[in-house]
N, CA, C and O atoms as a GROMACS GRO file, in nm:
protein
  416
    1UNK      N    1   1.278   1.694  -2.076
    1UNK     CA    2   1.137   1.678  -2.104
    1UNK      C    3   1.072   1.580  -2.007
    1UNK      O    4   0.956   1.598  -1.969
    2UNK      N    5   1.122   1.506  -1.979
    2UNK     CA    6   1.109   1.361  -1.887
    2UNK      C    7   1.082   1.428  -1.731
    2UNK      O    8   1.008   1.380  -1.645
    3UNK      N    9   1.133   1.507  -1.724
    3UNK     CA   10   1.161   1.585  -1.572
    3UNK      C   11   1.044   1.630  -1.528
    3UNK      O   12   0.974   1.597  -1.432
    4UNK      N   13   1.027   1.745  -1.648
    4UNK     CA   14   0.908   1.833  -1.651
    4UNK      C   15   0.768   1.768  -1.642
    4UNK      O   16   0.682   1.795  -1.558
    5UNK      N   17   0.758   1.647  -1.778
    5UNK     CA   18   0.667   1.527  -1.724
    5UNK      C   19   0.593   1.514  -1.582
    5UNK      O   20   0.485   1.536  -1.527
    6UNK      N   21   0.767   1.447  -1.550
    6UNK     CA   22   0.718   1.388  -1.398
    6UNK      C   23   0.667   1.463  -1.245
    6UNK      O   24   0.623   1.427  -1.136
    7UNK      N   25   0.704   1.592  -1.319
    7UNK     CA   26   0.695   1.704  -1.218
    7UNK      C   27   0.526   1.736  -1.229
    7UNK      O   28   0.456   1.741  -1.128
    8UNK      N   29   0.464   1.760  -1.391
    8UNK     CA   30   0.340   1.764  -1.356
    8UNK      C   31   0.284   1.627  -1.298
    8UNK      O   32   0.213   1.630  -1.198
    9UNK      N   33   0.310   1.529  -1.348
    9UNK     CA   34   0.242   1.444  -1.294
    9UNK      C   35   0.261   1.429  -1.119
    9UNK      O   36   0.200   1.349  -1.047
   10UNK      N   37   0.331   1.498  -1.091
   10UNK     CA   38   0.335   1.484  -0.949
   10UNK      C   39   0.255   1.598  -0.876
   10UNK      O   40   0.209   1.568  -0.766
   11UNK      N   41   0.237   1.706  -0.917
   11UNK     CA   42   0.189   1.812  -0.906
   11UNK      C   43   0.034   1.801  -0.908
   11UNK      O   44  -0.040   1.863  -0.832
   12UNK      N   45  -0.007   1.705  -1.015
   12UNK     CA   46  -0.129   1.667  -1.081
   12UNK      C   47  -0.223   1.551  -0.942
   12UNK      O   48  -0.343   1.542  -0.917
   13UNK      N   49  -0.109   1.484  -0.884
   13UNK     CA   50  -0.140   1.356  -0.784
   13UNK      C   51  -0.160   1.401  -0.693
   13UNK      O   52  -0.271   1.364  -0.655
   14UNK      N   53  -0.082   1.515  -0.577
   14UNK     CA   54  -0.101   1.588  -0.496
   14UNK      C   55  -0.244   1.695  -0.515
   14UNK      O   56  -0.327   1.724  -0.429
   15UNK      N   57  -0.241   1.725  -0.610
   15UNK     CA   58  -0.359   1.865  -0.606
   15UNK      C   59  -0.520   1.772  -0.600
   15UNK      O   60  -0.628   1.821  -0.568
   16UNK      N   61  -0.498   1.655  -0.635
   16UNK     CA   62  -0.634   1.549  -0.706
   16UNK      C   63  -0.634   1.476  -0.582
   16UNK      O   64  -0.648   1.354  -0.595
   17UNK      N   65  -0.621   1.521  -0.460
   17UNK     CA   66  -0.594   1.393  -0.374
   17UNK      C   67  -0.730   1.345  -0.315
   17UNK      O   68  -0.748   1.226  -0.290
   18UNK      N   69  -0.823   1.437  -0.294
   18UNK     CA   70  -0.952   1.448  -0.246
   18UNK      C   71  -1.002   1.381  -0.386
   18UNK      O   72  -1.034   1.262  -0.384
   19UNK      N   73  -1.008   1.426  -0.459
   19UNK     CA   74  -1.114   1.383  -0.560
   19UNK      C   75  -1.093   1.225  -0.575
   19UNK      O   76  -1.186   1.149  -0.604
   20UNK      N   77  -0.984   1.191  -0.557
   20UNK     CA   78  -0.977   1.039  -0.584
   20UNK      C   79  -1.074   0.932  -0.510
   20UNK      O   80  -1.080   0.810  -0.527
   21UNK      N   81  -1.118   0.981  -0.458
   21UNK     CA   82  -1.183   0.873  -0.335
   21UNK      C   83  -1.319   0.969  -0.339
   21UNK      O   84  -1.335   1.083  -0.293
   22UNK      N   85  -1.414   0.879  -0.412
   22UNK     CA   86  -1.591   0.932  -0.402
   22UNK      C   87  -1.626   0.938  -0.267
   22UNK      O   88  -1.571   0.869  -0.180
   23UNK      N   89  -1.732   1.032  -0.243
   23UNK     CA   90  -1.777   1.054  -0.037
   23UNK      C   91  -1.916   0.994  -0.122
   23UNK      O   92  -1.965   1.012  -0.233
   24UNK      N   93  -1.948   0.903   0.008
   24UNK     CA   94  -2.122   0.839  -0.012
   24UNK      C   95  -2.151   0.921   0.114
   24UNK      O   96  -2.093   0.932   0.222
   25UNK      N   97  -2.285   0.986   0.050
   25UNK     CA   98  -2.382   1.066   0.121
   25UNK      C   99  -2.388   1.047   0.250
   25UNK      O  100  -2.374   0.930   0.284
   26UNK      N  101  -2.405   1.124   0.335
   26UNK     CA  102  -2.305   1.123   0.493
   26UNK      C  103  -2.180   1.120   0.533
   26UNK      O  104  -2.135   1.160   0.640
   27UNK      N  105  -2.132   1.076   0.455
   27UNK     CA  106  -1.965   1.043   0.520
   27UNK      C  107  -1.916   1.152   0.568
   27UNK      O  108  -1.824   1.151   0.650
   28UNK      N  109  -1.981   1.278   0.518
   28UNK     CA  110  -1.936   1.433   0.611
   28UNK      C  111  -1.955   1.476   0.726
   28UNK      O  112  -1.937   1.582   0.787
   29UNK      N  113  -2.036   1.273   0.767
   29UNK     CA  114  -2.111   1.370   0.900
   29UNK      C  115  -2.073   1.277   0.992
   29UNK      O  116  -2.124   1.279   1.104
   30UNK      N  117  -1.957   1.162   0.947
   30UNK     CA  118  -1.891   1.059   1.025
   30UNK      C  119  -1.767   1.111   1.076
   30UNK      O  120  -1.667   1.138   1.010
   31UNK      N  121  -1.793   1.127   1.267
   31UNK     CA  122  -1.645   1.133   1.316
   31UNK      C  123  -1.525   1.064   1.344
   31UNK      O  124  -1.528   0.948   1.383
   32UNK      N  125  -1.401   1.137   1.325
   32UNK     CA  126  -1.299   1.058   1.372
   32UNK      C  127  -1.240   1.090   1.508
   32UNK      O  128  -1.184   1.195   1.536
   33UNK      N  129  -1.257   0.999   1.580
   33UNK     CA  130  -1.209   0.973   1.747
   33UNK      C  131  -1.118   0.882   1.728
   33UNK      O  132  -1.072   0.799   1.650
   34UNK      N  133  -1.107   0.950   1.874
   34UNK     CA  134  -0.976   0.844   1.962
   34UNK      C  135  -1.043   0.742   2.031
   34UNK      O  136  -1.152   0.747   2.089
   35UNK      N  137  -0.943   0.623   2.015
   35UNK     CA  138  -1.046   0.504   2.100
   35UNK      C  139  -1.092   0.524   2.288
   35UNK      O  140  -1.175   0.478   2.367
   36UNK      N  141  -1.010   0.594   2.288
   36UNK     CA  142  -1.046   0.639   2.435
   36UNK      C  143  -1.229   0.720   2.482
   36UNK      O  144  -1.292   0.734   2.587
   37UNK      N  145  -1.258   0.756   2.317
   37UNK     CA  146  -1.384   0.833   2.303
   37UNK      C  147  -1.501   0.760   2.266
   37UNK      O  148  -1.613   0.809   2.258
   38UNK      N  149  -1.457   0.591   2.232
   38UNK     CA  150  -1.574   0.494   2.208
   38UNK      C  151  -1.609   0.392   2.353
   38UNK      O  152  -1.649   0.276   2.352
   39UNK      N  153  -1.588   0.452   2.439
   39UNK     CA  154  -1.608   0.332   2.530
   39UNK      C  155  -1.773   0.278   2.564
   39UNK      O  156  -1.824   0.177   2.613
   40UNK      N  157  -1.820   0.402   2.511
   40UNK     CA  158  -1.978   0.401   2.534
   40UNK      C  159  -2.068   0.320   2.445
   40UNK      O  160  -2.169   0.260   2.483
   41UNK      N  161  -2.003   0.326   2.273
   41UNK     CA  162  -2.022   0.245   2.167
   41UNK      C  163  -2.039   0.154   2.144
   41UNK      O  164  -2.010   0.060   2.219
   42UNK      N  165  -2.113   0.137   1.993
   42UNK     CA  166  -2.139  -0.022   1.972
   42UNK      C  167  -2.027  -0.001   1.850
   42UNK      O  168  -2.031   0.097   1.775
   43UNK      N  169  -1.920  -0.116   1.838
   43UNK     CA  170  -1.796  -0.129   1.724
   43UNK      C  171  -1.924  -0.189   1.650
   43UNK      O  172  -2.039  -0.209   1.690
   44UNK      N  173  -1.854  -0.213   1.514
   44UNK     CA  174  -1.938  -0.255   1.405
   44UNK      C  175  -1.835  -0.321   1.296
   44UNK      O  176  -1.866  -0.360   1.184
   45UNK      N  177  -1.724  -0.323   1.346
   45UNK     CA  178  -1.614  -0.370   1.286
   45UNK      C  179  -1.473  -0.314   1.232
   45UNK      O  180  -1.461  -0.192   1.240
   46UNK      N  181  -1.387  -0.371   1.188
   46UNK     CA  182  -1.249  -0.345   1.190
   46UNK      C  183  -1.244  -0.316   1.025
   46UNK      O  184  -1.327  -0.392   0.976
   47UNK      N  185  -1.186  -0.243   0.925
   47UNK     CA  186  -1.172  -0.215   0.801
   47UNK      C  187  -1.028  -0.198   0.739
   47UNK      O  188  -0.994  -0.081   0.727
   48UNK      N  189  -0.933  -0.297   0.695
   48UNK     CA  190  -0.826  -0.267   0.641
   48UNK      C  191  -0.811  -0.189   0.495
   48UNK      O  192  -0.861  -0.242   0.395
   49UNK      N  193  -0.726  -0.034   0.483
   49UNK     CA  194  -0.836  -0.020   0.364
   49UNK      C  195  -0.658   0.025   0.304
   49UNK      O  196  -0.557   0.025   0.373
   50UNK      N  197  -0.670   0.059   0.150
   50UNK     CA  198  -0.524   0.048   0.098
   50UNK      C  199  -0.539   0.196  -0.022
   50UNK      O  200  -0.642   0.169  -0.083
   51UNK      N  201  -0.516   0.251  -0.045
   51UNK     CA  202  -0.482   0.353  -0.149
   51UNK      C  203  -0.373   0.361  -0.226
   51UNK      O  204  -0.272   0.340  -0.158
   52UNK      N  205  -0.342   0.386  -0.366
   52UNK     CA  206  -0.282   0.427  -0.442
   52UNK      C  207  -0.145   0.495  -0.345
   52UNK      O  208  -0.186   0.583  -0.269
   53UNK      N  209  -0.032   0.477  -0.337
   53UNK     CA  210   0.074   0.560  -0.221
   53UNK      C  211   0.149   0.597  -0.345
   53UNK      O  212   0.194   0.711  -0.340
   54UNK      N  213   0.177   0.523  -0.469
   54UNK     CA  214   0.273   0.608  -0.564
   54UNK      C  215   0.225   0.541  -0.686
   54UNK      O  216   0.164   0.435  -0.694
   55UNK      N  217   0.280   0.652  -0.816
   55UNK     CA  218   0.283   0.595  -0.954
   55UNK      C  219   0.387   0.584  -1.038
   55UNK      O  220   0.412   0.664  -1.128
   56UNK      N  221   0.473   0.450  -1.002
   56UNK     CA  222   0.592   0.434  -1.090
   56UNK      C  223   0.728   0.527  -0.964
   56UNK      O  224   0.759   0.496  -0.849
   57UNK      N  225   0.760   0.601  -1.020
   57UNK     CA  226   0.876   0.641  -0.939
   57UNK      C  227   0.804   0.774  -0.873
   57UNK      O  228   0.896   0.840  -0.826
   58UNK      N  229   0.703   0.829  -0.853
   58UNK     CA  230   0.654   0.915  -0.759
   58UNK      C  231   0.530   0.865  -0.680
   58UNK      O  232   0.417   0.821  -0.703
   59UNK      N  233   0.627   0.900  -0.554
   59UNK     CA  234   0.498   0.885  -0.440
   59UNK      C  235   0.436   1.005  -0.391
   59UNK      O  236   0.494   1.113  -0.379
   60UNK      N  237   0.294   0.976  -0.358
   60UNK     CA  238   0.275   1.082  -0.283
   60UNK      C  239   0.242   1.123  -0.164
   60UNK      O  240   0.224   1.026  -0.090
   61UNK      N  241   0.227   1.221  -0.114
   61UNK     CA  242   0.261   1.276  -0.023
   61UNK      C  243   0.172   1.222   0.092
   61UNK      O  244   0.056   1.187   0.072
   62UNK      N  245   0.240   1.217   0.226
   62UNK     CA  246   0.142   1.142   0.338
   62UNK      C  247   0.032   1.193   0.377
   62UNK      O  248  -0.053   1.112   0.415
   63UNK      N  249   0.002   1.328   0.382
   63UNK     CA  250  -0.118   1.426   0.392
   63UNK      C  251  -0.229   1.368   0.290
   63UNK      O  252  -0.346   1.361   0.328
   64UNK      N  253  -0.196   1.330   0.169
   64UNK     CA  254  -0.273   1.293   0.046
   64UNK      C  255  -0.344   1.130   0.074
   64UNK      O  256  -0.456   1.079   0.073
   65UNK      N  257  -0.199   1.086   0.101
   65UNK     CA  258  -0.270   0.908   0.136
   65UNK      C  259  -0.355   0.900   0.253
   65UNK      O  260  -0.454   0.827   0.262
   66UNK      N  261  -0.310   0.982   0.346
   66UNK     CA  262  -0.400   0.942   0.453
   66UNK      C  263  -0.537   1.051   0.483
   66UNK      O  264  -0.619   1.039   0.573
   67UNK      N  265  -0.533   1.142   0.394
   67UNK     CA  266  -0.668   1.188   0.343
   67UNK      C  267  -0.779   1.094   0.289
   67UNK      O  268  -0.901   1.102   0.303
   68UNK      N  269  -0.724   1.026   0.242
   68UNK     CA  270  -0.782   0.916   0.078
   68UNK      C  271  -0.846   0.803   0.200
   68UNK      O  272  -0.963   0.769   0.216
   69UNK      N  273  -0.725   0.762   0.274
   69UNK     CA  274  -0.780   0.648   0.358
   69UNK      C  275  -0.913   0.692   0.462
   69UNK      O  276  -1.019   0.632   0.480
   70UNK      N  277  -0.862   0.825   0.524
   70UNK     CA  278  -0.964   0.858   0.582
   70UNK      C  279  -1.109   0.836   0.522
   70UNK      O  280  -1.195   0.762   0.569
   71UNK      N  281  -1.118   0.905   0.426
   71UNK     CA  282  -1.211   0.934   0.302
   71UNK      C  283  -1.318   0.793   0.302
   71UNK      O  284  -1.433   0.771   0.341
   72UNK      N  285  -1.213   0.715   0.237
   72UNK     CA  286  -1.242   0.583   0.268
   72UNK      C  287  -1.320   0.481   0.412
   72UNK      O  288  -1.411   0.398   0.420
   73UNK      N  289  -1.240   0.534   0.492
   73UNK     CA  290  -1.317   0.471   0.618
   73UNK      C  291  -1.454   0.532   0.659
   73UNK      O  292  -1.548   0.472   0.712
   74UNK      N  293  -1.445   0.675   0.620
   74UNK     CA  294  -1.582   0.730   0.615
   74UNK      C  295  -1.696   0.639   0.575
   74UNK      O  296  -1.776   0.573   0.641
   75UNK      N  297  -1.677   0.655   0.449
   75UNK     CA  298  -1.749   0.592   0.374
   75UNK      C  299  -1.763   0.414   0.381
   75UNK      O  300  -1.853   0.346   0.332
   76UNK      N  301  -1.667   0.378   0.443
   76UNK     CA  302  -1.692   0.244   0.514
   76UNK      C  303  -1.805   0.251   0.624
   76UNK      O  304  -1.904   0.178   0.633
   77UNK      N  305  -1.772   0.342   0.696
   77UNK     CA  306  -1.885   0.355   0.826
   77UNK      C  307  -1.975   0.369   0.738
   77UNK      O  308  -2.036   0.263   0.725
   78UNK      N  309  -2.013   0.449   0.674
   78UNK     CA  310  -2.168   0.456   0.637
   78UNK      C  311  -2.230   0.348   0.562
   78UNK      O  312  -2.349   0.320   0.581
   79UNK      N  313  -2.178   0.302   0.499
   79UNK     CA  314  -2.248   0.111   0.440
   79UNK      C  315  -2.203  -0.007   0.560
   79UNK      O  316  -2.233  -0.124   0.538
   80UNK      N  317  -2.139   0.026   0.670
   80UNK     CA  318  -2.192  -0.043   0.808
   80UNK      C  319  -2.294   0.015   0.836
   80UNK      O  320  -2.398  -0.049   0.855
   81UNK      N  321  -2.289   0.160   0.844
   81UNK     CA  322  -2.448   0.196   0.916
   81UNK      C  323  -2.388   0.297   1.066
   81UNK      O  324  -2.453   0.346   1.158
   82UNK      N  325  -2.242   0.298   1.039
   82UNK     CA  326  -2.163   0.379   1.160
   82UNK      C  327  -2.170   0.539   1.162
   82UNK      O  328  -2.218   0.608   1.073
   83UNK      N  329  -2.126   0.572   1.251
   83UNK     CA  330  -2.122   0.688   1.244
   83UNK      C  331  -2.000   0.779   1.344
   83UNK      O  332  -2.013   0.877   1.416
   84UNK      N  333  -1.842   0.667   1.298
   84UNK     CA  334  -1.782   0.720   1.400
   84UNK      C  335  -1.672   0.605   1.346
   84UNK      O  336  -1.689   0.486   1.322
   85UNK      N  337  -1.528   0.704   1.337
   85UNK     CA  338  -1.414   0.603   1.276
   85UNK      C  339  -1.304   0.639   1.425
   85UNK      O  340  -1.301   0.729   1.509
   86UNK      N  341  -1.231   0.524   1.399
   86UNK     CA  342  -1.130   0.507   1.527
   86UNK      C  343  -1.025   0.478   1.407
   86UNK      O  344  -1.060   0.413   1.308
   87UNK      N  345  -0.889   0.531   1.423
   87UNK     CA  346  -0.769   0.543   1.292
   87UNK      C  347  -0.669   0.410   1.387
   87UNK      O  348  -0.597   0.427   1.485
   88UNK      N  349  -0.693   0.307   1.326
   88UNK     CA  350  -0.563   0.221   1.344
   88UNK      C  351  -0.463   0.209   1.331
   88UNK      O  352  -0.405   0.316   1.314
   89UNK      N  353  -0.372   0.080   1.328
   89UNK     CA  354  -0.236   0.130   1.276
   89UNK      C  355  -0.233   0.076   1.107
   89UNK      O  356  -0.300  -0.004   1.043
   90UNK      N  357  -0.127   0.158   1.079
   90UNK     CA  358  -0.064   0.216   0.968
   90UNK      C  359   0.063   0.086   0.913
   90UNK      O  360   0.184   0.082   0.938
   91UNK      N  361  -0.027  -0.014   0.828
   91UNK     CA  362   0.060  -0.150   0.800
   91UNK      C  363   0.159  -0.166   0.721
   91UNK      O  364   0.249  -0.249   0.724
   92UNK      N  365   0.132  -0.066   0.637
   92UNK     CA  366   0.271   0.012   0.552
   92UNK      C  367   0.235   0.124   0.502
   92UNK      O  368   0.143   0.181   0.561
   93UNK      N  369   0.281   0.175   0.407
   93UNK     CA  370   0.237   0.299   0.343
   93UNK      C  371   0.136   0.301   0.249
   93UNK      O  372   0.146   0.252   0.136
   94UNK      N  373   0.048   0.351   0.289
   94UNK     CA  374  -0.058   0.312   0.163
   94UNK      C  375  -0.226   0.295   0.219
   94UNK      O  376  -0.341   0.312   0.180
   95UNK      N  377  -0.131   0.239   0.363
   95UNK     CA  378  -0.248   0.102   0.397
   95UNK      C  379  -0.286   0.138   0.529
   95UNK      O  380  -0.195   0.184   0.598
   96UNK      N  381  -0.443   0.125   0.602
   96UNK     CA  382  -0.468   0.200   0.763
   96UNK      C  383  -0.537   0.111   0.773
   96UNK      O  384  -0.586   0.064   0.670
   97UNK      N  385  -0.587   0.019   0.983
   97UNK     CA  386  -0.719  -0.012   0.953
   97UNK      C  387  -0.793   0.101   1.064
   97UNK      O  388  -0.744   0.180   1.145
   98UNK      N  389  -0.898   0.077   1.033
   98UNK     CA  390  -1.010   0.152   1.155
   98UNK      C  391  -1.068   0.051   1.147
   98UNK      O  392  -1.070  -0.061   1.095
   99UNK      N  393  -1.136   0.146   1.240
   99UNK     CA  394  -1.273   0.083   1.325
   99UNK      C  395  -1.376   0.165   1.286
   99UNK      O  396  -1.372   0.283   1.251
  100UNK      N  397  -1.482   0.080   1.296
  100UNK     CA  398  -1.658   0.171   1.306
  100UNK      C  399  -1.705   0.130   1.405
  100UNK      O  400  -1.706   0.019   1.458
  101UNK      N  401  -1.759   0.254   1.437
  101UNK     CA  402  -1.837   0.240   1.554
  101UNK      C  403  -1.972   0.338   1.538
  101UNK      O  404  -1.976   0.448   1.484
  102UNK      N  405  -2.064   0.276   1.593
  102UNK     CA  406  -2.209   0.350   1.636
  102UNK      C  407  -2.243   0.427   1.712
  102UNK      O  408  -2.364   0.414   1.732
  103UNK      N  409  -2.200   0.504   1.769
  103UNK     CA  410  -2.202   0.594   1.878
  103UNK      C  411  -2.363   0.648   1.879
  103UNK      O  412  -2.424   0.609   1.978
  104UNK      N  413  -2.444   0.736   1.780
  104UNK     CA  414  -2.533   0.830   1.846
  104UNK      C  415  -2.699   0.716   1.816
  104UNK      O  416  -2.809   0.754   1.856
   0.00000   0.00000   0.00000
């Protein structure tokens, strides 16, 4: 019974991965570049941001966390006022920073 449990609940974490993380209005319209693609830019700052990576003895999946983070930095740029994420490094699992930048 315990198995089956944990199986939906894992099933349940993976399928919900988007929904976990609210989009503020624009964030659909914030790109992600390579820093090689901001040289023209104004940065607007650095964002360490952290997500949910597991619950109890299931983690989930890296496609999911780093959806969420993305998600997240989006929506960071847009309450800077950015319009353009640069993907940093990856401080453990869970956890990304970017950058915002102003590009247009």
């Amino acid at each position: 019974m315990n198995t089956l449990a944990l199986g939906l609940l894992a099933a349940g974490l993976s399928g919900c991965a988007s929904s976990m993380i609210g989009e503020r209005v624009g964030a659909d319209q914030v790109v992600l570049a390579k820093d090689t693609e901001v040289a023209k830019c104004k940065s607007l700052g650095r964002s360490t941001l952290s997500v949910l990576s597991s619950l109890g003895p299931i983690t989930r999946s890296a496609e999911a966390v780093e959806e969420n983070l993305l998600q997240m930095a989006r929506n960071e740029a847009i309450d800077k006022g950015g319009d353009t994420v640069v993907k940093g490094n990856s401080l453990e699992y869970g956890k990304r920073s970017y950058e915002v930048f102003k590009c247009k």
